[in-house]
FIMINU-853163 format. One record per residue (C-alpha): residue number from 1; chain; x, y, z negated. Coordinates in nm, 4 decimals, always signed. Example, Ala and Ser with C-alpha at 12.3 -4.5 7.8 and 13.67 -1.06 7.14 Angstrom:
2
<1; A; <+1.2300; -0.4500; -0.7800>>
<2; A; <+1.3670; -0.1060; -0.7140>>
//
This chain:
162
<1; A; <+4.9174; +2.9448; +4.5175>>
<2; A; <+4.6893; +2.6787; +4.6426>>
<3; A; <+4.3866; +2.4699; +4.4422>>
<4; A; <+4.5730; +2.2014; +4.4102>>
<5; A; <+4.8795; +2.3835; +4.2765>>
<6; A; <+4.6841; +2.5413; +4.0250>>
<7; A; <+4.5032; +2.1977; +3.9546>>
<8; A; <+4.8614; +2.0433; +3.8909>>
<9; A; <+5.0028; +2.2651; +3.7154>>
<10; A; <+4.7166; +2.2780; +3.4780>>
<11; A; <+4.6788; +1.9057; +3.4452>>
<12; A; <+5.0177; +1.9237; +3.3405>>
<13; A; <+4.9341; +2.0888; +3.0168>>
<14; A; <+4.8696; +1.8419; +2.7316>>
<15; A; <+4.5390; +1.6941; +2.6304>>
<16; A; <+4.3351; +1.8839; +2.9170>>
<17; A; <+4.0676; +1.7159; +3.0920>>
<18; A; <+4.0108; +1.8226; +3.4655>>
<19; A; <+3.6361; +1.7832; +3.6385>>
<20; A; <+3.6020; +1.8628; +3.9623>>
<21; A; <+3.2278; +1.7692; +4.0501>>
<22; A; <+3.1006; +1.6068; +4.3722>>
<23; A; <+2.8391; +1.4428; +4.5159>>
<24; A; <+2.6682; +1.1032; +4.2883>>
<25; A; <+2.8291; +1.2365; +3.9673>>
<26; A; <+2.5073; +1.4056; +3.8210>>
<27; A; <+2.6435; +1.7509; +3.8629>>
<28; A; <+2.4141; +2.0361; +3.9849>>
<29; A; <+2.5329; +2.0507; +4.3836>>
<30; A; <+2.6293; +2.4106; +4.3331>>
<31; A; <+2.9396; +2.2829; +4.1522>>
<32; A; <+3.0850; +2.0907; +4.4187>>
<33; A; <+3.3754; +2.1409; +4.5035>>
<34; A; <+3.4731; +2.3650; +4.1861>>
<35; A; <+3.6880; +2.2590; +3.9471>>
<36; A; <+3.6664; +2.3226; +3.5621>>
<37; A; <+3.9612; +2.3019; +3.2638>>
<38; A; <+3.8613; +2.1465; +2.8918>>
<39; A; <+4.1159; +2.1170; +2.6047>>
<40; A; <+3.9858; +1.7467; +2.5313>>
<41; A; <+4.2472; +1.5109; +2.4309>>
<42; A; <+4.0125; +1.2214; +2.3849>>
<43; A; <+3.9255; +1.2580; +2.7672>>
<44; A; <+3.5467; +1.3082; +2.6649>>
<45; A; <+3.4035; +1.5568; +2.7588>>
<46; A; <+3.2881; +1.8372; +2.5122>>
<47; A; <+2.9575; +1.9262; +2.4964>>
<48; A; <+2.9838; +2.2219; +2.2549>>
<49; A; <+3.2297; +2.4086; +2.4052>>
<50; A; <+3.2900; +2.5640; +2.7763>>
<51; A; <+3.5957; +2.5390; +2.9668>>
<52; A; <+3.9070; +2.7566; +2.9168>>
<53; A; <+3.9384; +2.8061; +3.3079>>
<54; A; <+3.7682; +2.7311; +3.6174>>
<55; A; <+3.8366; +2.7474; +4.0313>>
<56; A; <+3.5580; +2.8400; +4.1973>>
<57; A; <+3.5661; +2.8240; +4.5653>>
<58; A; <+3.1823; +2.9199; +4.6704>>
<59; A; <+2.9991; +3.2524; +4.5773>>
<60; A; <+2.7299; +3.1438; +4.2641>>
<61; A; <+2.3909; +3.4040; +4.2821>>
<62; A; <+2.4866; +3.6903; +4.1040>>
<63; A; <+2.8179; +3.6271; +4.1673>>
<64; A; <+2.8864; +3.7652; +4.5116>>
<65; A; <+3.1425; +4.0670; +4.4654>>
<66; A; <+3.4750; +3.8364; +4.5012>>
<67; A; <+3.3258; +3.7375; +4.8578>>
<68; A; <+3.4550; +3.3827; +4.7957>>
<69; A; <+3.2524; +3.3307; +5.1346>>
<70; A; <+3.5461; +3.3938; +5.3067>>
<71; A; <+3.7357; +3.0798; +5.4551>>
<72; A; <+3.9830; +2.9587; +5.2308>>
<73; A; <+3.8932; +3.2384; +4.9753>>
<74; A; <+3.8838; +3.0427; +4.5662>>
<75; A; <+3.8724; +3.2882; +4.2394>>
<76; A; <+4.0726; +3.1496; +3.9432>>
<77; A; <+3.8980; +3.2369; +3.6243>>
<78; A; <+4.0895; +3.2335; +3.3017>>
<79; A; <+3.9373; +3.2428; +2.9196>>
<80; A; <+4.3023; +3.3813; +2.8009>>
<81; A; <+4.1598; +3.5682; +2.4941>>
<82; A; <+4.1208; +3.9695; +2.4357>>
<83; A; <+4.4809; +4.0487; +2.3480>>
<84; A; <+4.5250; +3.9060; +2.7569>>
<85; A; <+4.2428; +4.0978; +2.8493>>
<86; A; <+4.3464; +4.4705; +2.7297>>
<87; A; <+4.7269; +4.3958; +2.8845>>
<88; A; <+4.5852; +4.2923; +3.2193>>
<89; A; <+4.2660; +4.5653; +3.2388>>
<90; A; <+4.3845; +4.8440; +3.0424>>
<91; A; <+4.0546; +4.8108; +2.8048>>
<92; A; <+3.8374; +4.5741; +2.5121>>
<93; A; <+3.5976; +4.4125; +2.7240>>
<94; A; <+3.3012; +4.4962; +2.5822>>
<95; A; <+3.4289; +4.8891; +2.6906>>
<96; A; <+3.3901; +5.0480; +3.0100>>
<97; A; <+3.6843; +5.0168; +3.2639>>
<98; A; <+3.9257; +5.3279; +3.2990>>
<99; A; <+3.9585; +5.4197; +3.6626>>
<100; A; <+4.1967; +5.2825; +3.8473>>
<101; A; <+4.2621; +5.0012; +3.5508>>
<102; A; <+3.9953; +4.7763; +3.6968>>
<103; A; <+3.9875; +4.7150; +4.0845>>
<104; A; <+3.6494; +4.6080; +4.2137>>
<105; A; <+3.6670; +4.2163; +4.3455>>
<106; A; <+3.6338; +4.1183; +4.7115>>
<107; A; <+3.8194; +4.3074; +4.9689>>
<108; A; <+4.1470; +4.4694; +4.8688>>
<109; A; <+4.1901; +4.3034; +4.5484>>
<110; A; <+4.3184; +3.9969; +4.6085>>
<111; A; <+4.6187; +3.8522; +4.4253>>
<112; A; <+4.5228; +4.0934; +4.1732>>
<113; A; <+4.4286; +4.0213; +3.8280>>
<114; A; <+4.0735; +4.1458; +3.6974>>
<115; A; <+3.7997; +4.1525; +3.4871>>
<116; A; <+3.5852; +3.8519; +3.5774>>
<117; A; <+3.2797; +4.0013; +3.7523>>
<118; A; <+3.0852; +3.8468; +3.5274>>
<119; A; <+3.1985; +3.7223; +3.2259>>
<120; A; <+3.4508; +4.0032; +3.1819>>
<121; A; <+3.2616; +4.1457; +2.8985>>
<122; A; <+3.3480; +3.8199; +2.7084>>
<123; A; <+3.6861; +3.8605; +2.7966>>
<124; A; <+3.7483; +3.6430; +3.0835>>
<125; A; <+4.0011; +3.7434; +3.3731>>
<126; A; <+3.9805; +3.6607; +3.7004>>
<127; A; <+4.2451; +3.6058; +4.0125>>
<128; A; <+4.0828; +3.5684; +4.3714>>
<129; A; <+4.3381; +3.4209; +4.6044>>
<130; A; <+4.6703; +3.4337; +4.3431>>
<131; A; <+4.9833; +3.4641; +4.5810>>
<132; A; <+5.2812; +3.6124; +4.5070>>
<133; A; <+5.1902; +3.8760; +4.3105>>
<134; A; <+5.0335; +3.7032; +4.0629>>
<135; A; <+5.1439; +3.3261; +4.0663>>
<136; A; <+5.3312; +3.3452; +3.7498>>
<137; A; <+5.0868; +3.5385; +3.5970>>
<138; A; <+4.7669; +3.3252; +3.6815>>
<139; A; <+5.0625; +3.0589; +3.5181>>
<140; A; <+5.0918; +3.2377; +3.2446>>
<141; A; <+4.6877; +3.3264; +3.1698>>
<142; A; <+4.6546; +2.9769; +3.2485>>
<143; A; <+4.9114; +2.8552; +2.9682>>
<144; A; <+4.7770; +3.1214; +2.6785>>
<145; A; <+4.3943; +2.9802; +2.7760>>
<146; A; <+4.4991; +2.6537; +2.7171>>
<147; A; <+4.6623; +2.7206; +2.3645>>
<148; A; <+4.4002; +2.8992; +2.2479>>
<149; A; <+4.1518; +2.6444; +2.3581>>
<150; A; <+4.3922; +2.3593; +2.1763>>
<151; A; <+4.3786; +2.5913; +1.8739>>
<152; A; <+4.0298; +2.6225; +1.8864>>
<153; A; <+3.9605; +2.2070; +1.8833>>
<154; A; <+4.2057; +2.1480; +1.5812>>
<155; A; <+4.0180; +2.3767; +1.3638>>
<156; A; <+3.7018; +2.2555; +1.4512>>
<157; A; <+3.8579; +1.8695; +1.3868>>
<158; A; <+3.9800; +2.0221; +1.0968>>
<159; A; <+3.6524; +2.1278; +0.9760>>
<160; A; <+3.4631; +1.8101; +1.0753>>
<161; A; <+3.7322; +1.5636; +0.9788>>
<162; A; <+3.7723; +1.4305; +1.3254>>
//
């Protein structure tokens, strides 16, 4: 799968609002060239809430164990909620991984679903380079983040009358 696969398919999904920051836009220069998913069918976008997946294509500070400073190398990462999370790593993600259940990012892993290096212990999954072996299922992730995120805005419009 490419970026712009990935970014297509996803803008395909109803009400979601792409930003993919660049120079003059006000974003923080770090965030160039990234590109970040919102469930916001009003095309605004939300200041409450975070995105329900992200391609990242440059390693952030603290961030540095996918080696996205590889050429070409990009990390999908996918808010696809907890029941997601134990399928994919085998564990709750406030829990410690089981061996073998949760491979390390950067070299070998690949086109391999994982715990986000980061934000795993929210529950976010992560795919660095999706190819083959994981195409449908960064597809998939992507689909179940998006519903959940759409779920999450009605009952908040619900609750504020919007």
């Amino acid at each position: 799968m490419t970026i712009d696969e990935i970014i297509g398919f996803v803008d395909g999904l109803d009400g979601v609002l792409t930003l993919r920051p660049g120079p003059g836009d006000g974003s923080p220069e770090i965030a160039w060239g990234d590109t970040f998913f919102y469930y916001s069918p009003d095309g605004v976008v939300p200041t409450t809430t975070q995105p329900f997946a992200t391609v990242v294509t440059k390693d952030y500070p603290g961030d540095e164990t996918s080696r996205l400073d590889r050429p070409g190398a990009f990390r999908v990462n996918v808010n696809a909620g907890k029941e997601a999370f134990v399928r994919w790593t085998g564990h709750a993600p406030r829990e410690p991984a089981t061996a073998g259940t949760d491979p390390t990012p950067g070299s070998g892993s690949d086109d391999t679903v994982i715990a986000h290096p980061v934000y795993g212990t929210v529950g976010w999954l992560a795919v660095v380079n999706p190819g083959p072996r994981t195409g449908e299922a960064t597809r998939e992730l992507l689909r179940t983040a998006h519903g959940l995120a759409r779920a999450r805005y009605e009952r908040r419009a619900e609750i504020t009358g919007r």
